[in-house]
N, C-alpha and C positions, 0 to 999 in steps of 0.2 A: 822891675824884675818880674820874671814873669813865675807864675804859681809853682812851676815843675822847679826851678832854680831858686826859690825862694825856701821848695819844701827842705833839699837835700843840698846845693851846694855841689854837689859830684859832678853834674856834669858843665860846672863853669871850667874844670880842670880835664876834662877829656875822657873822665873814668865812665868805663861800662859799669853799669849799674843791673843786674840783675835779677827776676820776680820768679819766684818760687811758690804755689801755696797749695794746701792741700790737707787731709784731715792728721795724717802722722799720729796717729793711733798706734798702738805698743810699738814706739817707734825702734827700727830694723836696721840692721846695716844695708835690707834694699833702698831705706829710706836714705840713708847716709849715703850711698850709691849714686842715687839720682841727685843729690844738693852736692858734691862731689862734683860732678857733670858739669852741673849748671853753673860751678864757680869757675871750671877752669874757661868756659866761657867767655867771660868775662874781669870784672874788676871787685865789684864789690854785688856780694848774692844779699839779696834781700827776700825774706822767707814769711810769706802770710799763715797762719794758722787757724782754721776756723772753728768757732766755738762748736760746745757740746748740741746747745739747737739746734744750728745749723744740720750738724752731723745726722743727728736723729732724724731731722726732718726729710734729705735726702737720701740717707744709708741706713739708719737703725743707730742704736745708741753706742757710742765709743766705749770700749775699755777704760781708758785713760782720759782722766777728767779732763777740761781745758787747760788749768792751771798748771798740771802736770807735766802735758804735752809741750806748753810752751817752756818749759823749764830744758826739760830733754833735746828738743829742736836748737835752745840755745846754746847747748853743752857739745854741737857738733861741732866739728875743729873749720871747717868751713863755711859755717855760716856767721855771716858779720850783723845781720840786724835780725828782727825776728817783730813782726805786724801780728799784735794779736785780735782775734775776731775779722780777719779779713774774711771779704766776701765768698760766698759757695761759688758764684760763677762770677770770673774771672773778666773783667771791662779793661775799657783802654780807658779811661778814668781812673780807673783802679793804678795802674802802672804810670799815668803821667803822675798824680798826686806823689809817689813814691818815687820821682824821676828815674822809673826805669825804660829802658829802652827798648825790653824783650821781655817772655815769660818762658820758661822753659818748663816742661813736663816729658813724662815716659810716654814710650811707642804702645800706650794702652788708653783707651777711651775714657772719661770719665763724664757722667750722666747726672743729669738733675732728676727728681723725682719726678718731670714731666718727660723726659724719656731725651731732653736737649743736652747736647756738649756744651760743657761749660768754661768750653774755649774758643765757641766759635766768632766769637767777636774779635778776637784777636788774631786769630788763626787768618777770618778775612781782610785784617787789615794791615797781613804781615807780617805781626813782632808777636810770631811764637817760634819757637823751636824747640826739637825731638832729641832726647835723651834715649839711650838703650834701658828697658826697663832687665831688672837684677834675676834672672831665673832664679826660680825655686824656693822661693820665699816670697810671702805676704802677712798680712793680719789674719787673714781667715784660717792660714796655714797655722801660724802657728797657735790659734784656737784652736783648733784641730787636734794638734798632737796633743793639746793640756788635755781636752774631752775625752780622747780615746782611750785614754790613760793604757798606752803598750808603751813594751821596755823595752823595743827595739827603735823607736820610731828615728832615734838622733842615728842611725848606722847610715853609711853611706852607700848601701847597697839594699835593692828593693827585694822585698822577703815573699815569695808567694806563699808561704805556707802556712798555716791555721791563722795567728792572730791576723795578719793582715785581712785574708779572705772572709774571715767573719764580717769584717765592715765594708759595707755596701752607701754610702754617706758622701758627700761629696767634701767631706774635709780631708788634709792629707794624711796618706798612711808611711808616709817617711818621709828622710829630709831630701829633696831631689839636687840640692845646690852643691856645686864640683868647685871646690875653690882651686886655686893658682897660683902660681909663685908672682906673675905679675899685680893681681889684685890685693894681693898683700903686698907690694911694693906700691902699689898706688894709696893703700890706707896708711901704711908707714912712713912718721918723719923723715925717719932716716938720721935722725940727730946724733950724736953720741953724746954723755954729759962732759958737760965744762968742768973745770978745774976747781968752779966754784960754786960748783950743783953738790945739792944732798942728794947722795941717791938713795931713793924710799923704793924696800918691796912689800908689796904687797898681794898676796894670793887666796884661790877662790875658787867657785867653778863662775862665777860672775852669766850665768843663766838669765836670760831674759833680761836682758842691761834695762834698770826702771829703775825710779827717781830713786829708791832707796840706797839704789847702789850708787846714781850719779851725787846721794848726800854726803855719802862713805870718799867718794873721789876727794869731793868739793874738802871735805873734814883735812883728807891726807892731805892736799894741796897746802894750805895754810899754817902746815906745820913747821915750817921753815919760808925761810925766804928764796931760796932757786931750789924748789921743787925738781929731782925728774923721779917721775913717779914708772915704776916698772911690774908693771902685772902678772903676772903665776897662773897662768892659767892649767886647771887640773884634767887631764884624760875622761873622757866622756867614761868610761870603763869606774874610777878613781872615784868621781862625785854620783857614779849611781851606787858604789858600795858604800858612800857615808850620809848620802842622802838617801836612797831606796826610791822607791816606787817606781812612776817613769822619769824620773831625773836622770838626764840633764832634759829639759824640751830642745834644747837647741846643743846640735854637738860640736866639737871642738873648733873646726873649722869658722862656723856661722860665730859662733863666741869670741872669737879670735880678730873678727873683723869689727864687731860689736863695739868690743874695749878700745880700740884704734882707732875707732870713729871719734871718738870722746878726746876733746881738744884738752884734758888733764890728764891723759897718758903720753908719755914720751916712747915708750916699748911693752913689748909682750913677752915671755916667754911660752912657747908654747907646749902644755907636756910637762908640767911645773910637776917636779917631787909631791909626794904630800905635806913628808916633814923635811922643814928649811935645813938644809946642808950647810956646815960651814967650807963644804968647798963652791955651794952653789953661789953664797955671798962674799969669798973670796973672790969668784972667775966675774961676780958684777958688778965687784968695789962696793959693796953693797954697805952703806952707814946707817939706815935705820931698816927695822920688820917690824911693818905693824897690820895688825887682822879687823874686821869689823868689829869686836867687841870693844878693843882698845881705844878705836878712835868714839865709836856713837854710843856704846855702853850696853 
């Protein structure tokens, strides 16, 4: 048997096997976007994550530690395996070891510290292919809006007047991304609960979806045996009056896709009340509410 069939087994059965990798740093629903793509692709994604050196050595130091990253990368509803420490530039070595048969990445370049793509090996030999990258969102972006700390930045409409024009910076000065009724039906199960699902709600403004939150998921999940876990998401307007400053960084829309990416949500509400209705847990058959303190303490 040979190395490739011996590593995974996949393709003795026919399945596409597919290579994903990349730093996934405060990971995004663009990033959930692009691993999306690259599954429907295919049969089974297979997602490299490269350490925090790596990181450093060709982009500067991550946010988000390695241990972190790989944790979140796993928690998206799409991704079936998850390669930690794989390489910065991307080999066909790399992809036979992993019996993949392709690598997929976004219609944006990415460079080594030596100024090389670090897919061109692949790229020449064939087995790459191009995903739409997600407008209006990045890493840098949403650095950006934490730094600048304005309290408009999560609006869906670009502001020219004072606070914007003060900042002359190449980080962003709002959120540019237009979500859709399709891209919310591409993150959405679409499932309704079974007859023998507990349905858990749970709500938040769930801001910057990061490990503490995906603890919080992982906590609600295990509380029962058929979890469908239903999210509350609150009014960009709602979590800056209980949070203040520039909260939300990310508004309702961008949140919205966030929590759906996360293979422990079953639905969203979006525009969640503050305080829990019992007509809101009537119209959701709702059998348990529980908040973060409840479950992590």
């Amino acid at each position: 048997m040979d190395r490739v069939s011996e590593r995974n087994g996949g393709q003795l059965d026919g399945s596409v096997r597919v290579w994903c990798d990349g730093c996934y740093d405060m990971v995004h629903f663009g990033h959930a976007n692009q691993l999306r793509q690259a599954k429907a692709m295919g049969d089974v994604l297979v997602v490299g994550v490269h350490t925090d050196e790596e990181i450093t050595r060709h982009k500067g130091p991550p946010v988000f530690t390695e241990s972190e990253r790989y944790r979140m990368v796993k928690a998206i509803k799409w991704v079936d395996e998850v390669v930690e420490g794989a390489p910065y530039v991307t080999t066909i070595d790399t992809l036979d070891y992993h019996g993949c048969q392709f690598c997929v990445h976004g219609d944006d370049v990415t460079l080594t510290v030596d100024g090389k793509d670090t897919y061109e090996a692949v790229k020449k030999a064939g087995r790459y292919r191009e995903c739409q990258r997600t407008q209006g969102v990045s890493t840098t972006d949403l650095v950006g809006r934490m730094l600048l700390l304005t309290r408009t930045h999560h609006s869906y409409l670009q502001d020219d007047s004072s606070e914007y024009t003060k900042h002359t910076n190449n980080f962003s000065k709002g959120s540019r991304f237009f979500q859709t009724s399709q891209r919310i039906w591409q993150f959405s199960s679409g499932e309704e609960p079974r007859s023998e699902d507990t349905v858990i709600y749970v709500p938040g403004a769930f801001d910057l979806f990061h490990v503490g939150l995906l603890d919080f998921l992982m906590a609600v999940a295990v509380q029962c045996e058929n979890p469908y876990i239903i999210v509350g998401l609150h009014y960009d307007q709602e979590v800056n009056r209980y949070k203040g400053k520039n909260y939300p960084i990310m508004n309702i829309h961008e949140r919205t896709l966030s929590v759906l990416a996360c293979r422990y949500v079953s639905q969203a509400i979006i525009g969640a009340p503050y305080s829990v209705t019992a007509e809101l847990l009537d119209y959701f058959k709702v059998h348990v509410t529980l908040v973060f303190k409840q479950v992590c303490g």
